[in-house]
C-alpha positions in Angstrom: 38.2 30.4 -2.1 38.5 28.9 -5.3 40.1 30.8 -8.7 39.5 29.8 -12.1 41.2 31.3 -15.2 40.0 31.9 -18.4 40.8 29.1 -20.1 39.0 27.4 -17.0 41.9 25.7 -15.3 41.5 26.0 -11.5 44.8 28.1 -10.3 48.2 26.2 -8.4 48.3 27.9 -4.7 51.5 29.7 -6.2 49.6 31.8 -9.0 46.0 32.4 -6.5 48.5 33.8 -4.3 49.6 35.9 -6.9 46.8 37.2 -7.9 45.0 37.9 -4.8 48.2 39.7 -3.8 48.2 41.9 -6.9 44.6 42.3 -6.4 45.1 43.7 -2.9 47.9 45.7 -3.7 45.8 47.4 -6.7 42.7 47.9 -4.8 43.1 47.6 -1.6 42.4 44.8 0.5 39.2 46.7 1.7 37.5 45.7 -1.7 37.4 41.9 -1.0 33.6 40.8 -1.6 32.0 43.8 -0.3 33.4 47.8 0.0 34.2 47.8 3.9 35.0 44.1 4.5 38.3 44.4 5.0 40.6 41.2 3.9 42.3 39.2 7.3 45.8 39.9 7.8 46.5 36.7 7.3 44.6 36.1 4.3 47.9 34.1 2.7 47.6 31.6 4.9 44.0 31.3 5.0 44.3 30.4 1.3 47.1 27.8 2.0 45.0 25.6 4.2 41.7 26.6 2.5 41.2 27.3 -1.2 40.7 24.3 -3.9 43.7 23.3 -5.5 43.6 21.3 -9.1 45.9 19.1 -10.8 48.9 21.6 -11.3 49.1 22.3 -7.4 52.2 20.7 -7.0 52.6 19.1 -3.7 49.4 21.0 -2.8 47.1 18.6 -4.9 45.8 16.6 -2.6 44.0 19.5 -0.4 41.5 19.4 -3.3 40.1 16.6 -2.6 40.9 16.5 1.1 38.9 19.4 2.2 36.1 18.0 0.8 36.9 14.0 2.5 38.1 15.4 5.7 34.6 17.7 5.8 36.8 20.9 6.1 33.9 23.2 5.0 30.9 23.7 6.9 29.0 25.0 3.5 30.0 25.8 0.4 29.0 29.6 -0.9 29.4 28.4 -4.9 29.4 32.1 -6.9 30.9 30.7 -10.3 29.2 32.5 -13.1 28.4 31.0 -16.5 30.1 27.4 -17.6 32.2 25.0 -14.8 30.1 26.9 -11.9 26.7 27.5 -13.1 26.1 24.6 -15.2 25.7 21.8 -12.7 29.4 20.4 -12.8 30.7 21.9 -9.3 27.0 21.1 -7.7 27.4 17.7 -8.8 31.0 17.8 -7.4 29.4 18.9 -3.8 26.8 16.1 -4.0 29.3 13.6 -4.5 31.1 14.4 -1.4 27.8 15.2 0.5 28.9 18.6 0.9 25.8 21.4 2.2 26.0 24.1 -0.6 24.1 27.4 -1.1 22.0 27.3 -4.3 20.3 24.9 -6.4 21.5 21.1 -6.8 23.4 20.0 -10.5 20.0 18.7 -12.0 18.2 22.2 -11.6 21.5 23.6 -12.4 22.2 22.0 -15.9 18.5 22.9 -16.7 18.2 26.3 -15.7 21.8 27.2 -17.1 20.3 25.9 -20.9 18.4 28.6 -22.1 17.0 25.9 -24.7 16.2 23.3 -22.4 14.0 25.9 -20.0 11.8 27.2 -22.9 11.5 23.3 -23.9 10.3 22.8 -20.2 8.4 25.9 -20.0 6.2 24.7 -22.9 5.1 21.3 -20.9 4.5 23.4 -17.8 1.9 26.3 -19.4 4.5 29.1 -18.7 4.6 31.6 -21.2 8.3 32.5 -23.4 8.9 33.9 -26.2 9.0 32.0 -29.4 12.0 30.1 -30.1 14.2 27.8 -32.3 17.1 25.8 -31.6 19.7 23.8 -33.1 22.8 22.4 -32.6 26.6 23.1 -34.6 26.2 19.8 -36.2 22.8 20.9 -37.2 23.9 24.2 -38.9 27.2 22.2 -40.4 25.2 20.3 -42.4 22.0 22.6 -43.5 22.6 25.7 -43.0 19.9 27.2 -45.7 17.6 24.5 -44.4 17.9 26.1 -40.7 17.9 29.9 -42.3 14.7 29.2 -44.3 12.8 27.8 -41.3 14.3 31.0 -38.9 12.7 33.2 -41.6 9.3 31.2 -42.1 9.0 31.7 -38.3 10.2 34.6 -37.1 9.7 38.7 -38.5 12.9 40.5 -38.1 14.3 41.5 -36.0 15.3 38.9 -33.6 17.6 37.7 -31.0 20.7 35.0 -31.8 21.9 34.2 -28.6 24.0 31.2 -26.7 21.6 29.3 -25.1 24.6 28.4 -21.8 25.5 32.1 -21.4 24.7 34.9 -19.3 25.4 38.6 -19.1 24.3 39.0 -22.5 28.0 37.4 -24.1 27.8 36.5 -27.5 23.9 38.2 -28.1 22.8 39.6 -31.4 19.7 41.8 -32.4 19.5 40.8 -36.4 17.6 42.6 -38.8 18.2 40.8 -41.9 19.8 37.6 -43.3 22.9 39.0 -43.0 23.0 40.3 -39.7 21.4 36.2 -39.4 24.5 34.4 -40.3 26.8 36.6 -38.4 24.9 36.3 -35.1 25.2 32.8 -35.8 28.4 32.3 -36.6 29.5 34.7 -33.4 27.1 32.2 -31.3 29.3 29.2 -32.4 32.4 31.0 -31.4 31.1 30.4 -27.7 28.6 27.2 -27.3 28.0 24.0 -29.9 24.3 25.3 -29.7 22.3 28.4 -31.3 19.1 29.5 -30.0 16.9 31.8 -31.9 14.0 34.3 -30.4 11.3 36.7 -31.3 11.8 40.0 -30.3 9.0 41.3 -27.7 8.8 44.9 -27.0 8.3 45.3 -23.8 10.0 46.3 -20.2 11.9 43.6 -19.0 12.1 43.1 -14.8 14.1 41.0 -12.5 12.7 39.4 -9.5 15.1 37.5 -6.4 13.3 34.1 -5.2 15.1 32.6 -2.0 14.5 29.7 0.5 13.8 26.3 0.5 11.1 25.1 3.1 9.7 29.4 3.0 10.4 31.1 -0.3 10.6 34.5 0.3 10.2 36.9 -3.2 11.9 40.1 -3.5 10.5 43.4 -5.0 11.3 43.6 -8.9 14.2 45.9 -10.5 13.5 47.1 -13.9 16.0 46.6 -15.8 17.0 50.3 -18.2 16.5 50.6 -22.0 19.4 50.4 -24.0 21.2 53.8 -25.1 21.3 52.4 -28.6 17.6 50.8 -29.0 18.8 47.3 -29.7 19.2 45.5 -25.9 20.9 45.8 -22.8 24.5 44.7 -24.2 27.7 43.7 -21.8 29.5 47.0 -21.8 26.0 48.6 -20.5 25.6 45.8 -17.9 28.9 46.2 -16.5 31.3 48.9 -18.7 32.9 51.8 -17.4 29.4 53.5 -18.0 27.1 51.0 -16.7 23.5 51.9 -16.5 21.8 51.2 -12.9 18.8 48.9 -13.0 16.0 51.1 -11.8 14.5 49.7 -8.0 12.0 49.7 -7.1 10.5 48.7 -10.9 7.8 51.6 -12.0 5.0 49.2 -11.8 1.5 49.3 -9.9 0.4 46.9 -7.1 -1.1 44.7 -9.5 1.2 44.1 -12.0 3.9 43.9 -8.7 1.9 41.0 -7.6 1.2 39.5 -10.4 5.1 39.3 -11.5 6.0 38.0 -7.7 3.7 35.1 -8.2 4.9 34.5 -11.7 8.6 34.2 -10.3 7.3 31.9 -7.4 5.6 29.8 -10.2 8.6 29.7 -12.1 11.1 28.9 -8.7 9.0 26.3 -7.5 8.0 24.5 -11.1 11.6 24.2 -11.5 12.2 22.7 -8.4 14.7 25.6 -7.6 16.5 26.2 -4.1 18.5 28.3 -2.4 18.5 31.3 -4.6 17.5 32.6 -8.3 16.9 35.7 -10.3 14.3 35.1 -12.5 14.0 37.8 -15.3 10.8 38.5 -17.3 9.5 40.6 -20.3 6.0 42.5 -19.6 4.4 43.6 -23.2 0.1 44.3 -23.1 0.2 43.2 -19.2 1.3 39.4 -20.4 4.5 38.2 -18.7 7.0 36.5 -20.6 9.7 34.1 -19.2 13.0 35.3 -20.3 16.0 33.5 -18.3 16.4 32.1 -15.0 19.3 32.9 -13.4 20.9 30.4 -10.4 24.3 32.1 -9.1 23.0 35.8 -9.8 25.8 38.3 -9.2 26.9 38.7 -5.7 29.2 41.5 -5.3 28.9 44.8 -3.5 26.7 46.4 -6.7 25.0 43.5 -7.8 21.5 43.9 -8.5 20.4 41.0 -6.9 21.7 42.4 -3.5 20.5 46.0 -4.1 16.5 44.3 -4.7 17.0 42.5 -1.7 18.7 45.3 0.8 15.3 47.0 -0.6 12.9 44.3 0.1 14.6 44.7 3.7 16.8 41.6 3.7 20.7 43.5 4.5 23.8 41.4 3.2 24.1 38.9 6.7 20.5 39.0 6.9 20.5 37.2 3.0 23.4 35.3 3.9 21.9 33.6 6.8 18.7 33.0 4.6 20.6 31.3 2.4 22.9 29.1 4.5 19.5 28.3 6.4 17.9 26.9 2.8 21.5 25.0 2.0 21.2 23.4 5.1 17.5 22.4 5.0 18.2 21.5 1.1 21.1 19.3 2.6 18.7 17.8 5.4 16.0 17.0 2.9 18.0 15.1 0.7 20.0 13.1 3.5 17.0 11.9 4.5 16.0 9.9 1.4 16.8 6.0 1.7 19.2 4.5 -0.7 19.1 0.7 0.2 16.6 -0.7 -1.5 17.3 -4.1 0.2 14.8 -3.3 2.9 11.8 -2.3 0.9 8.7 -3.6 1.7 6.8 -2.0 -0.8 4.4 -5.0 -3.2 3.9 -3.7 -6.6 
C-alpha cells in the first residue's frame, strides 16, 4: 500500500498509519477496497513491513527501495490516479527494478495520460477526435491575442478548455464567449503548464473497458448520463454527494455495440496498450469520436469500470486474475528482449 498526499509527498509510516487508522475508525474497516472485504486484523503491521516509504520515513527509508531490491512484491497493482501515478513516472520506477506491474508500461503511460499528445498521435494513425488546439504557458505568456484570435478563427462557440494531464473532468470549461475563453484558460493554468482547446460535438458519449495482453478481451459499453445543467458531465456529478450512475448496458443497437468494441480495440492495440484501459468515445450521426483514454480507470467498489465488466461477466477475482495474468505475460515479453548487443550477428 502506498499513500500520497496532496501536495504529492509519499506519507512517513507514522502519518499512513494515521490515516488508515482514522479511516477505519470512521468507516469501518469493512470499507477497505471493496464493501465486504473486511481489513486483516493486523493490518498495522502489514503496512510496517509492506507499504512504500519516501524520504521523510525516518529510520523506515530504506524499505522504499528495499522492497523493490529484495523482490518483496510479487506484482505491483499500481491504482494512482491523475499526475505521479498515471503519468508514466511510477511505471518507469517498476521497470527500473524489473518489477511485474498491472497496467500499461511508462511510455504508453506518459502518452495516453497527455490528452494533447493522443489527439497528435491519433491524427498519424486515421483515428478520428475532435478538433483541437494546443499550446503551452509560455506560449500564452507571450501572445495571448495571437492564441485567442487563432482559437476563434478555428473553433464556433462553444467549446471545451481543458488540462490536457487531467482526468475526472478537474479544471474543464464549456466557454461561450471570449470571456468565458480567458477564464477557462487562465483556470487551466492553475493546474498544468499546457492548455488544450476542443470543439464541442453533440453527441452521447460511451465508455468501453479493453483488458489483456496476449487475448484482449472488450467489455460491453456504459453510457455515460447528460448533465443536469446541459453543459458536461462536471466533477461534483461524477462523484458528488449526488452522483449520477453511468447507464449499463449503453442504449445502443447490435451494430453500433460492435462497431464501438472494435473502435476501442483499434484504439488499445494502436497504442500499444496493456493490461487495462477505459477508452471513452463521443457518437454524433453514427461517427465515433476519440475522446480520452483512460490507463488506471477507477477501481473501487462503484467504479464504472468494474460495474461494465461484472456485466460483461468478468466478477472482481475473475478481473483481477485477468489482469495479473496480462502483467505477467507483459513482464515475460519484455524480459525476453536481448540487451547485449556484443553478440549480434546481424550485417547491415
Amino acid at each position: 500500500a502506498v499513500y500520497i498526499d496532496k501536495n504529492g509527498n509519499i506519507a512517513s509510516p507514522n502519518y499512513f498509519l494515521e490515516t488508515a487508522n482514522k479511516f477505519f475508525s470512521e468507516n469501518g474497516k469493512n470499507t477497505i477496497f471493496v464493501t465486504g472485504y473486511p481489513a486483516p486484523e493486523n493490518y498495522d503491521a502489514l503496512l510496517k513491513k509492506y507499504a512504500f516509504f519516501g524520504k521523510n520515513s525516518g529510520d523506515d527509508n530504506s524499505l522504499f527501495f528495499n522492497n523493490f531490491v529484495n523482490k518483496t512484491y510479487d506484482v505491483i497493482f499500481p491504482l494512482f490516479h491523475g499526475q505521479v501515478g498515471e503519468d508514466g513516472l511510477i511505471q518507469g520506477m517498476f521497470d527500473f527494478f524489473s518489477c511485474p506491474y498491472i497496467g500499461d508500461d511508462c511510455g504508453s503511460s506518459v502518452i495516453a495520460n497527455d490528452k494533447t499528445l493522443v489527439k497528435q498521435i491519433c491524427c498519424h494513425l486515421g483515428i478520428l477526435t475532435t478538433e483541437f488546439l494546443s499550446f503551452t504557458k509560455l506560449e500564452w505568456d507571450i501572445s495571448k491575442e495571437l492564441i485567442i484570435k487563432d482559437i476563434e478563427n478555428k473553433f464556433t462557440y462553444p467549446i471545451f478548455v481543458k488540462p490536457p494531464n487531467l482526468g475526472s473532468s478537474i479544471g474543464i470549461s464549456k466557454v461561450k464567449n471570449k470571456d468565458d475563453l480567458v477564464s477557462g484558460i487562465l483556470r487551466v493554468l492553475k493546474y498544468s503548464s499546457k492548455v488544450l482547446i476542443e470543439n464541442f460535438i453533440d453527441g452521447k458519449e460511451y465508455g468501453i473497458g479493453v483488458i489483456g495482453h496476449k487475448e484482449i478481451i472488450v467489455s460491453i459499453p456504459c453510457e455515460f448520463p447528460e448533465s443536469d445543467n446541459g453543459d458536461f458531465f462536471s466533477y461534483n456529478e461524477k462523484y458528488g454527494a449526488n452522483a449520477k450512475d453511468e447507464i449499463i448496458p449503453a442504449r445502443l443497437d447490435g451494430a453500433t455495440l460492435k462497431k464501438l468494441q472494435d473502435f476501442a480495440l483499434q484504439v488499445f492495440r494502436k497504442f500499444n496498450l496493456s493490461g487495462m484501459a477505459r477508452i471513452d468515445c463521443f457518437i454524433k450521426n453514427n461517427i465515433i469520436y476519440l475522446n480520452e483514454i483512460n490507463t488506471v480507470p477507477g477501481f473501487g467498489g462503484n467504479s464504472v469500470f468494474n460495474r461494465i465488466w461484472s456485466a460483461s461477466g468478468y466478477d472482481l477475482k475473475k478481473l483481477i486474475d485477468k489482469l495479473t495474468t496480462a502483467a505477467f505475460e507483459k513482464f515475460t515479453d519484455k524480459n525476453a528482449l536481448t540487451y547485449d548487443i556484443e553478440g549480434d550477428s546481424l550485417q547491415i
